[in-house]
C-alpha positions, 0 to 999 in steps of 0.5 A: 909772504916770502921771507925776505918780505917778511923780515923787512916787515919785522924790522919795522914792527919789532921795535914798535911793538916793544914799545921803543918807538912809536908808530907814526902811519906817514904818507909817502912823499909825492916828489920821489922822483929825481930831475936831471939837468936835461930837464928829465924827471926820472919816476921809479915803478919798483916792487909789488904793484898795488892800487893804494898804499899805505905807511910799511908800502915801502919798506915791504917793497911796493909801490902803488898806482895812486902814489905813481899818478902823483908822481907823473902829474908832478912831473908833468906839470912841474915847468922844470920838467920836459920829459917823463922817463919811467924807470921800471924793475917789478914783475907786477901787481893788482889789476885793480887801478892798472888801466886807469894809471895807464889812461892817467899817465897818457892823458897827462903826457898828452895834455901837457905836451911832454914825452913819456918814455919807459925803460925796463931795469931789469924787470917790467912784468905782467901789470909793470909791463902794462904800465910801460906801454903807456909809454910812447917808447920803451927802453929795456936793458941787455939781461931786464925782462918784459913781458907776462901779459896775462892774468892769474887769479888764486883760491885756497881751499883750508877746509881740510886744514881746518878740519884738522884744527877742529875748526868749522865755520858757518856762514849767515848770508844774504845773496847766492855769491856772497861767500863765493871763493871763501877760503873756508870750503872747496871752490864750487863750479859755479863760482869757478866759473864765474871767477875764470870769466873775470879772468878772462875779461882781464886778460882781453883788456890787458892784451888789447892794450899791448896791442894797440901800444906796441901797435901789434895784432891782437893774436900776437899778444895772445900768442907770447902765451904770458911768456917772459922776452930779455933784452933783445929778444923783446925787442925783436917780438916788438914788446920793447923799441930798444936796448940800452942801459937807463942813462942810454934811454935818458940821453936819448930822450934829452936828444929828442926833446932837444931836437922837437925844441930846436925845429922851429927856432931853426924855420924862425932862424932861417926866415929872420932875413926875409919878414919883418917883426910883424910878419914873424910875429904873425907866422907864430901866432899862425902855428900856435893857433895850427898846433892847438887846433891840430892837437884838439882834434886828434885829442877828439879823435883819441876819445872816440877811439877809447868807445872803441876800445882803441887806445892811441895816444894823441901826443905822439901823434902830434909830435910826430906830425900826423894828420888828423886824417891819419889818425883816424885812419890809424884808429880803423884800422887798429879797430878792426884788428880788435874786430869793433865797430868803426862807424863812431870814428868814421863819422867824426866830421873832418875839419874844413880846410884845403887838401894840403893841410900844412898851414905852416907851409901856406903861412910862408908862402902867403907872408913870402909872396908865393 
């Protein structure tokens, strides 16, 4: 424990253990995050990254998976809310609960139609890097870093230690590896083993979801060697979209929404004087039904990705106006680079419907006469 880290925790526990206060083991608030007048809730991802926290978390300067997730489904579901920005500054944590924030954080953006962008400030390292690239963009500050796409894993042999403070412990087990890794004895080669092919697993899930998040060859991101990128360098390795400070990020986004909000009210606008009330009310329940059917698909073709060991988020793509053709394409071909099988996405059967597959276009020319 460093000790900056260590006087934050006396700081608590002195008063207690003097019996001046007395210990109340409160959970953290659900609803850290902040909602700007855009309509944008800020979330932070700060600190030492842990699967679960508990009541010092904070005050020792972590921040856990489970209270993240909390946050991001407030957010997502809250009606005051039309984007999630992720203000990062940590260099990491477990890998324990990782992946499946980032499956949360893409699941929820996904299902609730809402944008989910990330911005580094000044740090998004290692495990908070891995959170980032749930993002559909990623923002990173002139001097942040991103980056450490790697996996390390510790033993400490204290046998000489405790050797020297007259100390010798003796083990009563049952099953060969039970005590493999204690800190009591040196780390046999078989249990080293068996410790660096863990290590090696979570390295290959962690690089395969860089490389299909910042959509990057695989040898790519084996190749940073879990090395550290600042500002524009980052964004020139392809591991960031951009530099910018948080509020260039926030503005942005607000943009964007703006812009995805404003399209179709501009197609009704333009098309008022040429239907009647009838007609248009036909035409949106037309795109409705266009957009759930287009946005149930890609979400089918997503899931199959997953078996694949593809993750490509389904939300983007909608918002992007890619086909499902498209994306299934986009799923082979990203399948490929991690040498899977394809058969699986290949075989989900595409819907039937005309080759031009803009139902939008084809629902005005049929109400036009065209």
């Amino acid at each position: 424990m460093s000790p900056a880290k260590l006087d934050a925790v006396m700081t608590v526990l002195e008063p207690r253990l003097e019996g001046l206060v007395k210990f109340s083991p409160a959970q953290p608030s659900r609803s850290q995050y902040q909602v700007t007048d855009a309509g944008i809730a800020i979330i932070p991802v700060m600190g030492t990254l842990v699967r679960r926290s508990s009541a010092m978390s904070a005050t020792c300067g972590m921040a856990s998976y489970h209270g993240i997730a909390e946050m991001a489904e407030d957010a997502f579901t809250d009606p005051a809310v039309a984007g999630v920005l992720l203000d990062i500054d940590s260099c990491g944590g477990e890998a324990a609960g990782l992946f499946d924030l980032v499956d949360e954080l893409r699941s929820m953006s996904a299902s609730e139609g809402k944008p989910l962008w990330a911005h580094a400030d000044e740090s998004a390292l290692s495990a908070a890097y891995g959170i980032a690239c749930s993002a559909d963009r990623i923002w990173i500050a002139q001097t942040a870093e991103a980056g450490s796409v790697g996996v390390v894993a510790l033993h400490v042999d204290q046998s000489k230690a405790d050797a020297d403070a007259g100390l010798s412990y003796t083990y009563v087990y049952g099953g060969a590896h039970k005590t493999e890794g204690n800190p009591h004895e040196p780390l046999s080669d078989n249990a080293r083993e068996r410790l660096q092919a863990d290590v090696d697993a979570l390295y290959d899930k962690f690089c395969a979801l860089v490389a299909v998040a910042r959509k990057l060859p695989i040898e790519a991101i084996r190749n940073t060697e879990a090395g550290i990128y600042r500002g524009g360098d980052a964004v020139a390795i392809g591991l960031a979209d951009y530099v910018g400070t948080l509020r260039q990020a926030h503005d942005a986004m607000a943009g964007f929404i703006h812009q995805n909000k404003a399209a179709p009210g501009r197609l009704f606008h333009a098309l008022e004087g040429a239907m009647n009330e009838e007609e248009m009310e036909k035409l949106k329940a037309e795109i409705e039904a266009d957009a759930i059917t287009r946005m149930t698909e890609l979400n089918d073709i997503a899931a199959q990705a997953k078996r694949l060991g593809v993750d490509i988020d389904p939300a983007e793509a909608m918002r992007n106006g890619v086909t499902p053709d498209s994306f299934r394409k986009q799923v082979l071909e990203q399948a490929a680079t991690l040498d899977r099988a394809t058969d699986i996405v290949a075989a989900i059967a595409a819907p039937d419907a005309p080759k031009n597959d803009d139902r939008l276009l084809n629902a005005v020319k049929r109400l036009g006469g065209n």
